[in-house]
LUMKE-353124 format. One record per residue (C-alpha): residue number from 1; x, y, z. Coordinates in steps of 0.02 Angstrom, whole numbers, plus 50000, padded with zeros to 5 digits. Layout:
// LUMKE-353124
REC num    xx    yy    zz
REC NUM     X     Y     Z
...
This chain:
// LUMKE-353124
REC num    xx    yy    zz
REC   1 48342 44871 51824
REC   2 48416 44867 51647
REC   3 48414 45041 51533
REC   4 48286 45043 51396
REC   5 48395 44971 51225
REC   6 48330 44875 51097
REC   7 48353 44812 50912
REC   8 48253 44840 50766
REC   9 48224 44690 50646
REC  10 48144 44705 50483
REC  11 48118 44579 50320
REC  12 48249 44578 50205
REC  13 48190 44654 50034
REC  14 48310 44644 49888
REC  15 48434 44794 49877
REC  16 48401 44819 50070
REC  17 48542 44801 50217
REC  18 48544 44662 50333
REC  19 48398 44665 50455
REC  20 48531 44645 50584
REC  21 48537 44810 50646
REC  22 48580 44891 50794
REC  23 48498 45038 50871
REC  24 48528 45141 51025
REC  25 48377 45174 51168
REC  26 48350 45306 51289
REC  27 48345 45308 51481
REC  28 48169 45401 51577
REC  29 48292 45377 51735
REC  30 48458 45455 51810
REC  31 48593 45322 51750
REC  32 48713 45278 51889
REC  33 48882 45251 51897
REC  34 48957 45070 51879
REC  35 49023 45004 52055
REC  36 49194 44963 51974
REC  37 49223 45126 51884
REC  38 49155 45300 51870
REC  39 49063 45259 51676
REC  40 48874 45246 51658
REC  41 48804 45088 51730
REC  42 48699 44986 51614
REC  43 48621 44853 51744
REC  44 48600 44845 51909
REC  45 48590 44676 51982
REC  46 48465 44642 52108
REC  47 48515 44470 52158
REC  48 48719 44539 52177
REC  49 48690 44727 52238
REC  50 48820 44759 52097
REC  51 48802 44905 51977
REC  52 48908 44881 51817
REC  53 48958 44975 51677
REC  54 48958 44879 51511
REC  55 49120 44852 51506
REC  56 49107 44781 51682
REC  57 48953 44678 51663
REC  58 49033 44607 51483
REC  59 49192 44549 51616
REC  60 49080 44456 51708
REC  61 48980 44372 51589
REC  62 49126 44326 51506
REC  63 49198 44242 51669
REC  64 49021 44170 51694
REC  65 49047 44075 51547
REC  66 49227 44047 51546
REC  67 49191 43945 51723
REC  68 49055 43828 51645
REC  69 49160 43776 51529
REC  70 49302 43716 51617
REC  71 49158 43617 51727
REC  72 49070 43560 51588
REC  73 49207 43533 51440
REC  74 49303 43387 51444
REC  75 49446 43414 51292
REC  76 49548 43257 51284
REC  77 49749 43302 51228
REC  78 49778 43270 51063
REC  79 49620 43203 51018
REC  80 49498 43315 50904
REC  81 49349 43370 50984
REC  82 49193 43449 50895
REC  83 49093 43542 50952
REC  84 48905 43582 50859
REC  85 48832 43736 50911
REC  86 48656 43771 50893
REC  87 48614 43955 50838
REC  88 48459 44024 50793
REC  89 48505 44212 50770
REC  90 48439 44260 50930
REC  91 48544 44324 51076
REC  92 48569 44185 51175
REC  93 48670 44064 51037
REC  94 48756 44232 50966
REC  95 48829 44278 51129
REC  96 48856 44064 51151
REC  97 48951 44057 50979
REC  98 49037 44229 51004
REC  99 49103 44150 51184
REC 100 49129 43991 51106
REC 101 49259 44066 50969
REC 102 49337 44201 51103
REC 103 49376 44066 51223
REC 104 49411 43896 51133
REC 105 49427 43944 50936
REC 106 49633 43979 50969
REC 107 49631 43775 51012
REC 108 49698 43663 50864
REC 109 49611 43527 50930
REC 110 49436 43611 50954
REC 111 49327 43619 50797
REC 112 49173 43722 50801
REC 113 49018 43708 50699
REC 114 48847 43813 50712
REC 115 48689 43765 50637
REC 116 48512 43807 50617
REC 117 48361 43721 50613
REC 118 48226 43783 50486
REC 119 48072 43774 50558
REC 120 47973 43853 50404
REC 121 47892 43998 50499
REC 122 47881 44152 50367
REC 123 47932 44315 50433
REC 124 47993 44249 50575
REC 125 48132 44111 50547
REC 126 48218 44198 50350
REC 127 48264 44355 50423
REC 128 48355 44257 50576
REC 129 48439 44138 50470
REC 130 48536 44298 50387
REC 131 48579 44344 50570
REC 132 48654 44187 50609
REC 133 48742 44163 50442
REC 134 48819 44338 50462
REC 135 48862 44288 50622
REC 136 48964 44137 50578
REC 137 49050 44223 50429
REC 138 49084 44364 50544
REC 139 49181 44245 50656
REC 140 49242 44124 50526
REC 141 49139 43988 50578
REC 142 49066 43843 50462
REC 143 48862 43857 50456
REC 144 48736 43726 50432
REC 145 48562 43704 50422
REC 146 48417 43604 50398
REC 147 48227 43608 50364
REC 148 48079 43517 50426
REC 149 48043 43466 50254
REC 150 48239 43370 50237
REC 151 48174 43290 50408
REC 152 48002 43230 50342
REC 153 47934 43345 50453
REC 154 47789 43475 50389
REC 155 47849 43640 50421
REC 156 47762 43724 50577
REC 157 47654 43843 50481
REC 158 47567 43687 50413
REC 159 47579 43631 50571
REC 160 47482 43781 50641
REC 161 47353 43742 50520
REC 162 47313 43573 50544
REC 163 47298 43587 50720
REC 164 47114 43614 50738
REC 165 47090 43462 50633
REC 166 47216 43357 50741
REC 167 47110 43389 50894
REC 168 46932 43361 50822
REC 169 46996 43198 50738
REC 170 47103 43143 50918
REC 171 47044 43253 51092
REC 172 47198 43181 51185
REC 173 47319 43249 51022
REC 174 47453 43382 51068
REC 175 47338 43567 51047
REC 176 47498 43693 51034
REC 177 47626 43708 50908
REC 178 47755 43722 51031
REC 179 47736 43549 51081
REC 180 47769 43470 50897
REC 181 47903 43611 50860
REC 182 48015 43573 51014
REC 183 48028 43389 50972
REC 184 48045 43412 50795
REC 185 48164 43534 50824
REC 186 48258 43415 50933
REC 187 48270 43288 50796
REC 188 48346 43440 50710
REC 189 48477 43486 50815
REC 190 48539 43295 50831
REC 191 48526 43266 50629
REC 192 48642 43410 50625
REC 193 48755 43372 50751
REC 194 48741 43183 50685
REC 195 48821 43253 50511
REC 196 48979 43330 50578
REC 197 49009 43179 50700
REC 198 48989 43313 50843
REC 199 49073 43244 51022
REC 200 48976 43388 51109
REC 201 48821 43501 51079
REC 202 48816 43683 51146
REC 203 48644 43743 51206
REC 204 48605 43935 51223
REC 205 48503 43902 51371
REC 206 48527 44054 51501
REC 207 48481 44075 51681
REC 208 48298 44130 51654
REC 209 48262 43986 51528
REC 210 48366 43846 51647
REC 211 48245 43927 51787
REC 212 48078 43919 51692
REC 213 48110 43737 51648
REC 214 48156 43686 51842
REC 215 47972 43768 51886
REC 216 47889 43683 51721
REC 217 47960 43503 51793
REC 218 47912 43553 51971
REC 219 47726 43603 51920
REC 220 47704 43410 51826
REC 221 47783 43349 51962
REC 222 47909 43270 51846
REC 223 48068 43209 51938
REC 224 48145 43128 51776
REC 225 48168 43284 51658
REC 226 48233 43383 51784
REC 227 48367 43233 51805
REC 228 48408 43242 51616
REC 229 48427 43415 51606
REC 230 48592 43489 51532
REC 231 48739 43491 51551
REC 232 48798 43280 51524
REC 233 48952 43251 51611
REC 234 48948 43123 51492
REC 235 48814 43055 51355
REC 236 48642 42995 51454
REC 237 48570 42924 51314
REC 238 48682 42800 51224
REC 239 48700 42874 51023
REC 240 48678 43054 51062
REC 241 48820 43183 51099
REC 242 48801 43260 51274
REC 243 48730 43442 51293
REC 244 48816 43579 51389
REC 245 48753 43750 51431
REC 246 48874 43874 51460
REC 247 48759 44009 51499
REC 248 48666 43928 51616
REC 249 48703 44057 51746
REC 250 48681 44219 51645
REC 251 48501 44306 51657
REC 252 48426 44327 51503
REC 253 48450 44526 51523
REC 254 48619 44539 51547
REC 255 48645 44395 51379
REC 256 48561 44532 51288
REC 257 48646 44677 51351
REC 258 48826 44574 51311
REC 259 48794 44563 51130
REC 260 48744 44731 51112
REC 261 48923 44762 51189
REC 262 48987 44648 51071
REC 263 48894 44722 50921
REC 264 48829 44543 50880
REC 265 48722 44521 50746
REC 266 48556 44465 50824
REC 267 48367 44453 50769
REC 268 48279 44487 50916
REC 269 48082 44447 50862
REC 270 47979 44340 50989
REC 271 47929 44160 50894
REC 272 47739 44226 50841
REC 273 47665 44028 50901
REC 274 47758 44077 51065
REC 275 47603 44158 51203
REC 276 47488 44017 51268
REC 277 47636 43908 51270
REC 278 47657 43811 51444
REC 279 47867 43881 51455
REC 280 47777 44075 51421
REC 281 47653 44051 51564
REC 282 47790 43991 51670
REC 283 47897 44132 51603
REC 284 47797 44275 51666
REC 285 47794 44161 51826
REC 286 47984 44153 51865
REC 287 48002 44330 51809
REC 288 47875 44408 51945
REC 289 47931 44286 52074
REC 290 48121 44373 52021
REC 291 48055 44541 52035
REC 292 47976 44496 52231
REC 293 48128 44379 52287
REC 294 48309 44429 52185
REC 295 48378 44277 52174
REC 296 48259 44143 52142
REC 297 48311 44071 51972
REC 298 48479 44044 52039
REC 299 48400 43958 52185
REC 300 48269 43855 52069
REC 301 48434 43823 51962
REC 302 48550 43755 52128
REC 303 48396 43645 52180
REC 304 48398 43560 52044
REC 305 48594 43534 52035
REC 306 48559 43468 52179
REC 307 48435 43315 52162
REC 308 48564 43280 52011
REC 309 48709 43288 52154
REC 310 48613 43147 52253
REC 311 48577 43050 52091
REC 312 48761 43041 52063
REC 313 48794 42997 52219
REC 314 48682 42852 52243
REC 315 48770 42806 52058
REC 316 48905 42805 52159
REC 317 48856 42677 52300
REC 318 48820 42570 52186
REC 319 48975 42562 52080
REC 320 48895 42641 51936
REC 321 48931 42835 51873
REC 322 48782 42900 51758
REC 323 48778 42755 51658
REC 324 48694 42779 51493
REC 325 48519 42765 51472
REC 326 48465 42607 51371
REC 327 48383 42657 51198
REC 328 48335 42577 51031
REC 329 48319 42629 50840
REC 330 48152 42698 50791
REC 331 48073 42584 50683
REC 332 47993 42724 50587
REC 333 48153 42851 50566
REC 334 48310 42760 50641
REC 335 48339 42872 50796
REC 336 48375 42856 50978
REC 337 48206 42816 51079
REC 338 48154 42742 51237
REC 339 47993 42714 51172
REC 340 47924 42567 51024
REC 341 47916 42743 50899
REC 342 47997 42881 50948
REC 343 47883 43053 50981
REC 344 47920 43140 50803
REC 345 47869 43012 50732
REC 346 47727 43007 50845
REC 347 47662 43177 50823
REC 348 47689 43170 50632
REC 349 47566 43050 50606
REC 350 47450 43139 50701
REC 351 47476 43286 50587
REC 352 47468 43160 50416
REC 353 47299 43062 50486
REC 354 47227 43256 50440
REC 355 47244 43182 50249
REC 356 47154 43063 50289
């Protein structure tokens, strides 16, 4: 049960504030005291029996975090590490960057970037870039980005378009934007990280997302992805930086209910190519299964830790530890694939035979 606050995001005119602003909500319900103090309670946490306070539940977010770090981040003495930080403006990377800063941006040999990937979505994607750059300038971070158009990508409202096309011309082609945008977006993230010679790449991913994509894998039956999924102990795929997910035990609620604590900067619009997407099917899924059983995503989430635990260990037996996964150059772009093309490059001529 979470008290009714929200944001309100509008498009940036000229001579207008930042759309990044905060505003208050109201509660229908009595609000109850946090278990820790005597303040107004701002969640109460079905799958603990706690009842926190703001202050309280910001504690133990922050300690959340603070422990997947030390699990997850390996920082070598003396030795520079970078770390690239993908942000989008939303709540998840704000409260990731925020953490990022508050716990490791004291370190001399910790570098932290944050960047964005443009997808080219109007309305949607301008208004959260400001977010995220005000975000990083708040915190004194160096910003990035890059567009689909840089990566030879077209951007997704294009791609949007030229769907029905796609499928009349190929029946077996990719029918939701969601599929081309993730991969593309990918390739984004990597390019980005690529260009600061990252050593690590932070992920935003929180409990309810880390849940979803357990269920996703489970439903295609797809053993593999679930043993890929972040965080790396160390790089899987030879080229790439390892991922790391620091809030990969944090509902989604209580991310968003940090950064209003923290006052973050945060545009908080749904992607509008989002609904009829497999991950917002299995969304609603997770969250109703939540609602009947408190506890499940953390159960979906150890399950899968779990078939990675017996991975390892049979790694182990054989005198091998994760060893990377063997990849080649794309032919097409030059990146990491497993494949004789790799899938952007895939899907992007399936968007270019439209031309044709």
């Amino acid at each position: 049960m979470y008290l009714d606050i929200t944001r309100r995001v509008t498009t940036l005119k000229k001579g207008e504030a930042s759309p990044c602003v905060m505003t208050g909500g109201s509660s229908a319900f009595t609000v109850p005291q946090c278990d820790a103090c005597e303040h107004p309670a701002v969640v109460e946490q079905a799958y603990s029996g706690r009842i926190l306070c703001s202050k309280h539940l910001a504690k133990s977010v922050r300690k959340k975090i603070s422990k997947e770090l030390r699990l997850q981040l390996t920082l070598p003495k003396g030795k520079k590490t970078t770390i690239f930080v993908a942000i989008s403006g939303g709540k998840d990377s704000a409260v990731l960057l925020d953490s990022l800063v508050d716990l490791l941006g004291k370190n001399p040999d910790v570098r932290i970037v944050a960047g964005t990937v443009d997808e080219g979505i109007e309305g949607y994607r301008p208004p959260s870039i400001i977010c995220a750059q005000e975000l990083c300038d708040r915190l004194g971070v160096e910003y990035i980005r890059v567009s689909y158009p840089e990566l030879s990508f077209h951007e997704m409202d294009e791609v949007v378009r030229r769907l029905p096309m796609v499928a009349k011309k190929n029946s077996s082609a990719p029918r939701l934007a969601c599929s081309y945008c993730g991969v593309f977006r990918r390739q984004g993230i990597n390019h980005l990280a690529a260009s600061v010679g990252a050593d690590v790449i932070a992920l935003g991913h929180n409990l309810d997302d880390m849940a979803q994509t357990v269920m996703m894998n489970m439903s295609n039956g797809d053993l593999e992805r679930t043993l890929r999924l972040a965080p790396h102990a160390a790089s899987l795929v030879e080229g790439l930086a390892p991922r790391i997910v620091p809030l990969r035990w944090v509902p989604e609620q209580e991310v968003h209910l940090y950064a209003l604590h923290r006052e973050l900067p945060l545009h908080h619009e749904e992607c509008p190519n989002a609904k009829g997407a497999l991950r917002w099917r299995h969304r609603e899924l997770v969250a109703q299964m939540e609602a009947d059983t408190p506890g499940t995503r953390h159960s979906l989430l150890h399950m899968a830790d779990q078939i990675k635990g017996l991975r390892d260990e049979i790694e182990q037996l054989g005198g091998r530890k994760n060893p990377p996964a063997s990849a080649k150059s794309c032919p097409i772009c030059g990146n990491v694939t497993s494949g004789e093309q790799c899938k952007a490059c895939d899907m992007r001529d399936l968007l270019r035979s439209e031309e044709e």
